[in-house]
C-alpha positions as CSV (number, residue, x, y, z in Angstrom):
1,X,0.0,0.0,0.0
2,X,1.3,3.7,-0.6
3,X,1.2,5.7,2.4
4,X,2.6,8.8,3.9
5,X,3.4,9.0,7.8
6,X,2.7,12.3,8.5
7,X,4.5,12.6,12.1
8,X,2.7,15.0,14.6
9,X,4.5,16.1,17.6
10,X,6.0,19.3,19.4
11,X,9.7,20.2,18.4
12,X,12.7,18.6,20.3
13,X,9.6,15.5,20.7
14,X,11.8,13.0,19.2
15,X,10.9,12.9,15.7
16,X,13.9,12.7,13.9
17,X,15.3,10.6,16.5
18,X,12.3,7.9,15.6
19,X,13.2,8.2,12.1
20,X,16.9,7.3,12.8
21,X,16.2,4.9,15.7
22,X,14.1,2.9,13.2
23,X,16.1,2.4,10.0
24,X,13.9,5.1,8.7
25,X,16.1,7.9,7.4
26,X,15.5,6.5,3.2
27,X,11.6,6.6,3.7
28,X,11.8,10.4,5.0
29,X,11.6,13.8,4.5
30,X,12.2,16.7,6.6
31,X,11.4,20.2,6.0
32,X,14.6,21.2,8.6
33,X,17.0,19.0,5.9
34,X,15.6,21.5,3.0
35,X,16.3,24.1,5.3
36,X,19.8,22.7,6.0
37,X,20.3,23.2,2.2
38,X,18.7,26.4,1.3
39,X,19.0,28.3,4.1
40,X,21.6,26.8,6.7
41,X,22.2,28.9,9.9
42,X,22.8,32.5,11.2
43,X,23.4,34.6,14.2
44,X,20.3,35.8,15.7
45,X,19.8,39.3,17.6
46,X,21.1,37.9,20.9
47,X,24.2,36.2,19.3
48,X,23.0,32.7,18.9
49,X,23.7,30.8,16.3
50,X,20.2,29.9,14.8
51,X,18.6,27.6,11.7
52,X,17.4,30.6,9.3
53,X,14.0,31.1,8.6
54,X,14.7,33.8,6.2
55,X,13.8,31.9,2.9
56,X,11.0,30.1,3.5
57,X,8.9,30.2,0.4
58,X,12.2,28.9,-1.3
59,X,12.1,25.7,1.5
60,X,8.7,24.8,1.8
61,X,8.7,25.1,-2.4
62,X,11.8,23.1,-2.7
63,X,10.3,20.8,0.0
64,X,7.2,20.4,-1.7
65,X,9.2,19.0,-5.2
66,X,11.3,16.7,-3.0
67,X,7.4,15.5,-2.0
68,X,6.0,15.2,-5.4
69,X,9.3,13.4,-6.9
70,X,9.5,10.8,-4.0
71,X,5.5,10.2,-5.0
72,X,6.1,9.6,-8.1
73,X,8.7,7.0,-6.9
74,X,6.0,4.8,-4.6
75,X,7.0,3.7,-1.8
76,X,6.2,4.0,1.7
77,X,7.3,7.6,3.2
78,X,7.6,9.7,6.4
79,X,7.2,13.1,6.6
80,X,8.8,14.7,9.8
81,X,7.6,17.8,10.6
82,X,5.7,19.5,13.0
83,X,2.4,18.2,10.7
84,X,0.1,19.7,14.0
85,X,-3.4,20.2,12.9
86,X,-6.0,18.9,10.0
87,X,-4.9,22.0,8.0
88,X,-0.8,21.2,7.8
89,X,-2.2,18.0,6.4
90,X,-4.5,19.5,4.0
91,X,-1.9,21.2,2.1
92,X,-0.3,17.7,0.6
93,X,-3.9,16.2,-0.2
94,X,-3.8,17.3,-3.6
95,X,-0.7,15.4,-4.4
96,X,-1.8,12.3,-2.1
97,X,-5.0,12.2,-4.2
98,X,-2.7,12.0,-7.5
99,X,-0.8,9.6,-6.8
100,X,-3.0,7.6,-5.4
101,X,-2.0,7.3,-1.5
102,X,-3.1,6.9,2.0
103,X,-2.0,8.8,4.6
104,X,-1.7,8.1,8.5
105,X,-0.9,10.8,11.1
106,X,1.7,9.5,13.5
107,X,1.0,11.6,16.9
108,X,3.0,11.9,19.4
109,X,1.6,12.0,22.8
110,X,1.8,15.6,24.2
111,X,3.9,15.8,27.1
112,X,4.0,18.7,30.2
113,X,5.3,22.0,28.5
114,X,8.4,21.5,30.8
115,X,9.2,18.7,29.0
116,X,10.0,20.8,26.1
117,X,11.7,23.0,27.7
118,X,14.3,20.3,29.3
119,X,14.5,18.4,25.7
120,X,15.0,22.4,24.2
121,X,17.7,23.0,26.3
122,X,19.7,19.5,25.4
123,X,19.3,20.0,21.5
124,X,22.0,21.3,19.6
125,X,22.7,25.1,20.1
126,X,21.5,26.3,16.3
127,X,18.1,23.9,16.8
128,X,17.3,25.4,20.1
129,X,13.8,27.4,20.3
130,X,13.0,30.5,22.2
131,X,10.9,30.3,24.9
132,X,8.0,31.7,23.4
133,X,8.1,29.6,20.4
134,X,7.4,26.4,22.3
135,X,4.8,28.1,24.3
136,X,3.3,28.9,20.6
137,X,3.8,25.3,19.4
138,X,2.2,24.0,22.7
139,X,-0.6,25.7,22.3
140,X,-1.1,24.9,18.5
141,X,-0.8,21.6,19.7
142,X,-3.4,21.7,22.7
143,X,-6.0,22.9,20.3
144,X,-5.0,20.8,17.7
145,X,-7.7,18.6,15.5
146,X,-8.0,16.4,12.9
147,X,-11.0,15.4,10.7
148,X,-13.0,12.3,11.5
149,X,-11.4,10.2,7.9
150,X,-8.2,11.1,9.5
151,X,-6.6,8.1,10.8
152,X,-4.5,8.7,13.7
153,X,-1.8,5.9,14.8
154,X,1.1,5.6,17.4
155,X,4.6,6.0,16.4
156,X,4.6,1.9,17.9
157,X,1.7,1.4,15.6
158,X,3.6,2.8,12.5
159,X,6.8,1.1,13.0
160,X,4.7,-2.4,13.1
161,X,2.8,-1.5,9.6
162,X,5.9,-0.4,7.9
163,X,7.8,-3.8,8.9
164,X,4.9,-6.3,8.3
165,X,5.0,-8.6,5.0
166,X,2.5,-8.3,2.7
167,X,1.6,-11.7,3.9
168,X,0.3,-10.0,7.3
169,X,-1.2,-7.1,5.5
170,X,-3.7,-9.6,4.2
């Protein structure tokens, strides 16, 4: 079956970690890699060294033909971003309905906002948050909803999907 993992969770959750943890990293795509590439880092106002956000039509755009391309390929594929609410999904439907795929949303369960923090504080200096940016995310995430055709899986759920034969599929 074709589908795309749409993973849903807060950042410093442990998505990319999941992907790498799992074998995953060839079945993936993450907006922060295009980011990586097109952007890379800078020195924000208080001296930090920061991923850029500066060029993010040219990211989510170049993002978007890394999506369509690896569509076009088949294939089972995860798509590790923040993916929070019914209307992050929305914006790939047009190209899931093309190419004829399923989707799953892989969500995360949300943790105490200090959690967060903690995990901010232990990632890499240039992926670090400011404060108010989690508190943003958190609430996205609090209010966050999906439709009812939505179907909404654990990340344990996912991992024992992608490895079953097609023998157990049937």
């Amino acid at each position: 079956m074709r589908t795309v993992y749409f993973l849903s969770a807060m950042p410093g959750t442990g998505k990319s970690t999941f992907i790498r943890e799992h074998g995953l990293d060839a079945h993936s795509l993450s907006l922060d890699a295009i980011r990586h590439i097109y952007a890379g880092s800078v020195t924000d106002m208080d001296g930090r060294l920061v991923l850029s956000n500066n060029r993010e039509d040219l990211v989510f755009g170049k993002f978007m033909e890394a999506f369509e391309l690896r569509l076009q390929m088949g294939g089972v594929l995860f798509i590790d971003n923040l993916n929070q609410d019914q209307k992050a999904i929305d914006s790939y439907m047009e190209l899931l309905q093309k190419f004829d795929y399923d989707y799953r949303v892989v969500q995360f369960p949300l943790q105490p906002i200090e959690f967060y923090y903690a995990r901010n504080d232990q990632r890499e200096p240039y992926k670090r948050l400011p404060k108010d940016a989690i508190d943003r995310n958190y609430e996205l995430f609090q209010n966050a909803s999906f439709n009812d055709m939505t179907k909404i899986i654990t990340p344990e759920a996912a991992i024992k999907f992608v490895k079953a034969s097609p023998e157990d599929l049937m």
